[in-house]
C-alpha positions as CSV (number, residue, x, y, z in Angstrom):
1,X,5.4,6.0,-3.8
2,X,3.9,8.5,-6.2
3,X,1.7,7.6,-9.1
4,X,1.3,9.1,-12.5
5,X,-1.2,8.4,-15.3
6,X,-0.4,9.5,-18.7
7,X,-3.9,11.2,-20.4
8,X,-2.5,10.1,-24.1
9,X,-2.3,6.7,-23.5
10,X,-5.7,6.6,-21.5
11,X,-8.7,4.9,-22.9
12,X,-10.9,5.3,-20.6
13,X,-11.8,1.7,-19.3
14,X,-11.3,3.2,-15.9
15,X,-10.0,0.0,-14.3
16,X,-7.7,1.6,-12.1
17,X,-10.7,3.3,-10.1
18,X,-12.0,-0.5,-9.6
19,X,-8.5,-1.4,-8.1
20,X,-7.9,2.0,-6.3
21,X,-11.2,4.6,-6.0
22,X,-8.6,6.4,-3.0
23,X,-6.5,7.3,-5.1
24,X,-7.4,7.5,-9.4
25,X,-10.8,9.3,-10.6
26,X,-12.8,9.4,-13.8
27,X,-13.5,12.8,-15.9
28,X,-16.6,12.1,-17.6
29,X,-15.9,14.8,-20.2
30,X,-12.9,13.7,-21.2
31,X,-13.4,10.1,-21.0
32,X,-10.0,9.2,-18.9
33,X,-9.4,8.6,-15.6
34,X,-6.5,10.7,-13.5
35,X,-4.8,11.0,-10.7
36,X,-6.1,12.5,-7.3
37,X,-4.0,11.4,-4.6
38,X,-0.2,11.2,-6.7
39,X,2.0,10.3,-3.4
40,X,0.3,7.3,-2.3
41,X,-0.3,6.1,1.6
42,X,1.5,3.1,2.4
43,X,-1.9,1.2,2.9
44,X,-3.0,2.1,-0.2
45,X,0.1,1.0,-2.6
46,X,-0.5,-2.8,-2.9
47,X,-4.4,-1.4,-5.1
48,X,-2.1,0.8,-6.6
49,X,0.0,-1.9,-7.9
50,X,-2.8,-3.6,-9.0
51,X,-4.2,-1.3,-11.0
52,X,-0.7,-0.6,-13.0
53,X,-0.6,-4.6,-13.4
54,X,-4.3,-4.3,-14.8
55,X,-4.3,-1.0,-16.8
56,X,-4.9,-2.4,-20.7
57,X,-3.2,1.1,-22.1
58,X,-0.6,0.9,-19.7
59,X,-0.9,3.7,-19.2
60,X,-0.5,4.0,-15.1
61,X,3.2,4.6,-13.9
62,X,4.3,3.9,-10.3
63,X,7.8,6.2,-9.2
């Protein structure tokens, strides 16, 4: 599974590091959370599901 997030549609509300701090970030300057581990572990793809299902821009894409 690899895992993108796309920084236009971002809002910052950084739920996906609550959900998944393996494998999303937040950049405090730019306000928006990204990616730091795109091809995702086995153990750690239900969290990333979750925080797809939770994102409020949808703004987290699974591939």
């Amino acid at each position: 599974m690899r895992v993108t997030i796309d920084s236009t549609k971002c809002q910052g509300h950084a739920v996906c590091l609550t959900h998944s701090p393996e494998t999303f970030d937040f950049d405090d300057v730019a306000g928006k959370a990204f990616v730091v581990v795109a091809d995702v572990a086995p153990e750690h793809e239900d969290h990333v599901r979750r925080a797809e299902a939770n994102c409020p821009e949808r703004a987290i894409e699974i591939v």
